[in-house]
Every structure is written in structure tokens, then in C-alpha cells.
N, C-alpha and C positions, 0 to 999 in steps of 0.2 A: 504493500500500500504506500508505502513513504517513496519507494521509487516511481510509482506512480505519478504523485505531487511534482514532483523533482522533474519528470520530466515534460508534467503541464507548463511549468517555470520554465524551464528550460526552449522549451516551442514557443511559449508567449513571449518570449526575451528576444530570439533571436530573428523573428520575423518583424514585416507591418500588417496588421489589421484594419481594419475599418473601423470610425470612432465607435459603431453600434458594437463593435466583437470585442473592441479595448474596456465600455461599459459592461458589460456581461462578465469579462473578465473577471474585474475588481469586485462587481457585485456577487461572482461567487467566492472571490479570494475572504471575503468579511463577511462570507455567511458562518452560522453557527456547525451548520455540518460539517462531519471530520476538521475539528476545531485546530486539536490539538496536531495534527498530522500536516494541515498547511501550515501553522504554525510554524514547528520543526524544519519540515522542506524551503522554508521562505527564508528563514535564520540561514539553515546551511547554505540555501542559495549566496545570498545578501554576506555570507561570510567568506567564500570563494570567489566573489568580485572583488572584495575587498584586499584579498589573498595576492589577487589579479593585478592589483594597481588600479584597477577601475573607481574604488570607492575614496574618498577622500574621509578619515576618520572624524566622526561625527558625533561618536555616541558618549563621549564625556562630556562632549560642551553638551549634546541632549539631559544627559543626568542629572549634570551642575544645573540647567535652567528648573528643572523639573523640582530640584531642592530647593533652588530658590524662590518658587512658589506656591512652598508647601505641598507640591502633589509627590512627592517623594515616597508617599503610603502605598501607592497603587504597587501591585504585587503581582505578578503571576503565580504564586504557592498557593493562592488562596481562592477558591471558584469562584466566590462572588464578584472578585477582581480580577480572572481570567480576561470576562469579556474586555475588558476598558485597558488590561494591559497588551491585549492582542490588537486592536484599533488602533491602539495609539501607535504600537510598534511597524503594523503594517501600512499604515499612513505613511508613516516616514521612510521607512524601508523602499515603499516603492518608489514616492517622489526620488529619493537616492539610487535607488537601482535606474528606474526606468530614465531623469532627466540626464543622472551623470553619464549615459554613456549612451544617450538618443537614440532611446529605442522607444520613444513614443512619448504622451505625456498622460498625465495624471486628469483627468476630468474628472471635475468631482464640485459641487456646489459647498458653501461653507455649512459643515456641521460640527454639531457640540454632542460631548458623551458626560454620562453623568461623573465623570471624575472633575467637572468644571473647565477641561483644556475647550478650545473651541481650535479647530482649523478652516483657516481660510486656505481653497485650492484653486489655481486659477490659471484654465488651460491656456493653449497656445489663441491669439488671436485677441483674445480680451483682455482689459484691463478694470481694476474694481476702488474703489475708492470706496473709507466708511471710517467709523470713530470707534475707538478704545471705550471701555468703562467708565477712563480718566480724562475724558475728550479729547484726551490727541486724535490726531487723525493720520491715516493710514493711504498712502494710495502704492496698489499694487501692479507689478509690468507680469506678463505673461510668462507662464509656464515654471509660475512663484508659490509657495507654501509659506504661512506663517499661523506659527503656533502660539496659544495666547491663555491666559485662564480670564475665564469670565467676568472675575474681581480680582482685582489685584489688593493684595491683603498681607503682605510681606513688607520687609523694608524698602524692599525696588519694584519698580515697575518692570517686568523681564518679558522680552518676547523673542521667539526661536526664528530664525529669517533662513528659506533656501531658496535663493534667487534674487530678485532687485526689488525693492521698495521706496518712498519717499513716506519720511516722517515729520511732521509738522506737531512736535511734543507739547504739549498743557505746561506752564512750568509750576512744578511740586518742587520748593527745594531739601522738604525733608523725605522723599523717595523720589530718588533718584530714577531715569528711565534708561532702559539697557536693552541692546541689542545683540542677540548672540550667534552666532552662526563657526561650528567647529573651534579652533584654537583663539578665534578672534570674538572682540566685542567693541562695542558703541556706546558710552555710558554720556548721557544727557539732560540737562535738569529743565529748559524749556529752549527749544531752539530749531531748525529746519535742517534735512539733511538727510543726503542719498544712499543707500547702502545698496552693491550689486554684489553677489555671492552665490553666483550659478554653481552647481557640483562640477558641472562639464568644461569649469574654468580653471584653469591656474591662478589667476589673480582674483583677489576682492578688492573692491573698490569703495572708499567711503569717501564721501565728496560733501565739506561742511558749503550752508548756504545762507542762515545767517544764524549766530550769537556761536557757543564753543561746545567742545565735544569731545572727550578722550577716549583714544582707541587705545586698548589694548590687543596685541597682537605673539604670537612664537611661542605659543602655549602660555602667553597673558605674563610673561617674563618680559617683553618691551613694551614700552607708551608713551604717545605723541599727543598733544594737546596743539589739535586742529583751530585754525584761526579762518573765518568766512574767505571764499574762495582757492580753500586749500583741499588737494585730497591727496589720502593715502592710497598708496598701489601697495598690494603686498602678495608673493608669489608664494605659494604652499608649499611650494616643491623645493625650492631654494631658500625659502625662505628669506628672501632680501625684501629691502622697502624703498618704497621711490616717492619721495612728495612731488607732486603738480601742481599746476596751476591754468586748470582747464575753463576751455569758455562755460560759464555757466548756464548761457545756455542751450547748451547742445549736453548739458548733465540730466536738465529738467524736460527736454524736448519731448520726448515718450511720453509724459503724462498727457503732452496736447495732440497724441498721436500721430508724432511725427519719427520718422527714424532716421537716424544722422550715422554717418560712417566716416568715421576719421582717422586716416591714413591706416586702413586694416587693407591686409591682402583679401585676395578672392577664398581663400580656405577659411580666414576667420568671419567675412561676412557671410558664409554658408552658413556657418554656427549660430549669428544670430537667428538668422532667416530661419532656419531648425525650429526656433525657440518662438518665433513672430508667429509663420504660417504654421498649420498643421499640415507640413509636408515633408518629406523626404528626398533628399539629396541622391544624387548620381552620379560621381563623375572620377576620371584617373587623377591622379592625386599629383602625377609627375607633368601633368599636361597643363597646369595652372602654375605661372610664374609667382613669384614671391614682390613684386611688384606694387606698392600700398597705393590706395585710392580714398580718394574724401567724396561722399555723396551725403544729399540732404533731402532728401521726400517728406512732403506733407500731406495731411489732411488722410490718412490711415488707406495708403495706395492698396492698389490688388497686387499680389507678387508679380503676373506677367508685367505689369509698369515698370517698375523694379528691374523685373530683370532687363525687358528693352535695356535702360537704361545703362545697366553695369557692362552687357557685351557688346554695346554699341561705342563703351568708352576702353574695353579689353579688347577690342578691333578682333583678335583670334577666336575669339569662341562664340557657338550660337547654343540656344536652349531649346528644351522641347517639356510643356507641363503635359501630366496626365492624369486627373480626379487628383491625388495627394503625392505625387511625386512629380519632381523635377529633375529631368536630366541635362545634363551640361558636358558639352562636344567641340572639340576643335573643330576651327570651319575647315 
């Protein structure tokens, strides 16, 4: 039976479906049948990418956030807390499996379990905007997960970030508001400011927009005290850090659904477009030069615009869309 699992995981990973068959999916990964056996197979999956290089480690800074908002109770030893510690694991699990390594995305509306987390999930294509308990408010870019408890009730205000968001924090200066995502965090008392933290990235990006903001960063052993129009680059791999001083606004541009590409080759604008459309890429990986390009689209274009656009300025390449994939071909 446990091979069995393993090898539904295993099919569902390595292909693309259809968003109706990606739906079905998940809704039978969180149903209550053979609980405990997808459970297991999902672990061992999710621990084998990770084995891989595919997963960026995650589940400390998950644990640390989880204590710091008192949900640290929830157990899997215990039935009544099966269900809400299996939710919550495989929430996260999949956003980390499926976005880090673009095999599809998480569709999923925002819900709440009764352990008080709420997740917000937000496929490819959309974008969500909405307010905290504390009024901050929250606006989400595509193909983003944040995790949150319902009242914040602790010393901080803490929310778990996988992917890009824009926070526009309440200022509390006796709780602090914090942002976590893996080795990194955001600690904020009332102020504006970008945080990008896709799994399928090397870097995170936090980009202050106006008042201050301390990043800690390299398992929370360095920290920068960000000044308005500064951000940090920080590489997971390398671990190195770069401050900038980017247009601000080509930081902010995504929330008015516009998408800005500056000086990225053709392989890293595939990655966003991944994460934009819900489509799939195609193409020889050696027949795309290393070449960087700056492009600015507004008003939330269709990918063929888009694309016109990038091989009509790459002169060698044409494209061809089909339902959710895009193939890309030397002329």
C-alpha cells in the first residue's frame, strides 16, 4: 500500500495535468482516507527532494514560526490533532515540492483549520490583496503561500511567507511584526515593504519602501537595518548578501499588474512567466544565449503579447502556445 502512494506522488510530480486533474489531486491528497499512508509516502517523498537539492530547508524556520505563535501544541501523536497536523504539513509540503521545482502550482482558495493557522494560497495568474487581525494589510503576487494565525496573541506578530508579498504593517511598537521564510526574516514595527522568496529561487529579496526594517539573515546569525529604498539580495546557496538600490518602482509594479524584467536572460524570464501564467515551458536550454534584456508590460498582458515581444527583440527565436504550454525554437 505505501508503494502505492509513493508512486501516485511520484506520476503526479513528474508530469503536467490539467488544473481540473491538479484539483482532484490535492483534494484527494487531504482527504481523511488512508490518512496515515499518504501521510508517510508524502514525508518520504518531500524528504528525497530535499535529499535531491530540490528543497530549500524550510522546516525550522516553519517550527520556530509555529512556536512563536503558540500553535506549537498541534501534534501528530495525538488523533484529535492528526487531522490539523496532516493539513498543515501537507499544505506546505506541496507548495515546497510542487512551486520549488515547477511542477505545477498549488490552487487552492484561502482556508482556516481549527488549530487557528489560516492559509492564504494563490495560484499562478492572480493576485489577492486583504488585512491581518492587526490591520496590516497584505497584498499577494502569484503562485504565493502565507501562513498566519487568526489572532495574533504572542509577543510578535509572525507570518510564514513562500513566495512574494507586499506589507503595509499597523504600527504596534510593543509587538513587533515579522516575517519568516526559511533561514531568513523581516522584523517590522509599522512601515511598507516587499519581500520575494520563491522556493524555485536562489535569492530572497527584501526591498524596504518606506520607514525601517531588520533583516535577519544565514540562519539569523547576520542583520542589516534596511533604510527606505534599500534592499537586500541574499543567495541561499552561497550564502553572500548584496545591498541595492532599485527603482522603486519596478519593486511595486506587480501589485498594479504590470510585469517588469530587468536585465534577466531568457532562462530566468521563463521562470517568472512559470510562476505568472499557468503554463509550461519548452525549450533547449543551450539554444538560449545568456544575453540580459529589460522589458516593461502593462495592464496584466496575455503571455502571447509577451512573448511577440521578447523574440521579436531575441531576433533568433520564434514560439508556439498550446492550451498551457509554450514552446520556444530557434528560427
Amino acid at each position: 500500500m505505501k508503494n502505492y502512494f509513493q508512486k501516485i506522488l511520484s506520476l503526479f510530480a513528474r508530469h503536467n495535468y490539467s488544473e481540473q486533474t491538479n484539483q482532484m489531486f490535492y483534494r484527494w491528497l487531504v482527504d481523511d482516507e488512508y490518512e496515515k499512508e499518504k501521510d508517510e509516502a508524502l514525508q518520504e517523498f518531500y524528504s528525497e527532494a530535499r535529499k535531491n537539492g530540490k528543497i530549500f530547508d524550510v522546516e525550522d524556520s516553519l517550527e520556530r514560526w509555529r512556536s512563536d505563535n503558540n500553535l506549537a501544541h498541534v501534534k501528530p501523536q495525538q488523533k484529535s490533532d492528526n487531522n490539523l497536523f496532516m493539513r498543515l504539513w501537507q499544505s506546505v509540503a506541496i507548495v515546497l515540492l510542487i512551486v520549488s521545482i515547477s511542477l505545477g502550482y498549488l490552487l487552492c482558495k484561502s482556508e482556516k483549520d481549527d488549530s487557528g493557522i489560516i492559509q492564504q494560497c494563490i495560484s499562478g495568474t492572480q493576485m489577492k490583496a486583504f488585512f491581518l487581525s492587526d490591520g496590516s494589510r497584505v497584498s499577494m503576487n502569484s503562485s504565493s503561500m502565507l501562513l498566519y494565525p487568526e489572532h495574533f496573541t504572542g509577543k510578535y506578530r509572525s507570518v510564514f511567507l513562500i513566495g512574494e508579498a507586499n506589507f503595509k504593517v499597523k504600527a504596534n511598537k510593543e509587538k513587533p511584526f515579522i516575517v519568516k521564510t526559511n533561514d531568513f526574516q523581516v522584523t517590522a514595527l509599522g512601515t511598507e515593504f516587499n519581500v520575494s522568496a520563491y522556493t524555485s529561487d536562489e535569492n530572497i529579496f527584501t526591498t524596504l519602501i518606506t520607514g525601517s526594517v531588520l533583516v535577519e539573515f544565514a540562519d539569523l546569525t547576520k542583520k542589516i537595518l534596511l533604510k527606505p529604498n534599500e534592499q537586500l539580495v541574499y543567495n541561499r546557496k552561497s550564502r553572500q548578501d548584496t545591498l541595492t538600490y532599485p527603482d522603486m518602482k519596478d519593486m511595486t509594479a506587480w501589485q498594479k499588474g504590470e510585469l517588469v524584467f530587468n536585465r534577466k536572460t531568457i532562462t530566468e524570464i521563463i521562470t517568472i512567466l512559470e510562476r505568472k501564467y499557468d503554463c509550461k515551458f519548452f525549450y533547449n536550454q543551450h539554444s538560449l544565449k545568456n544575453d540580459r534584456y529589460s522589458f516593461r508590460f502593462k495592464d496584466n498582458p496575455p503571455l502571447s503579447e509577451v512573448m511577440d515581444v521578447i523574440v521579436d527583440v531575441a531576433g533568433d527565436l520564434c514560439f508556439k502556445i498550446e492550451h498551457d504550454k509554450c514552446y520556444i525554437m530557434q528560427k
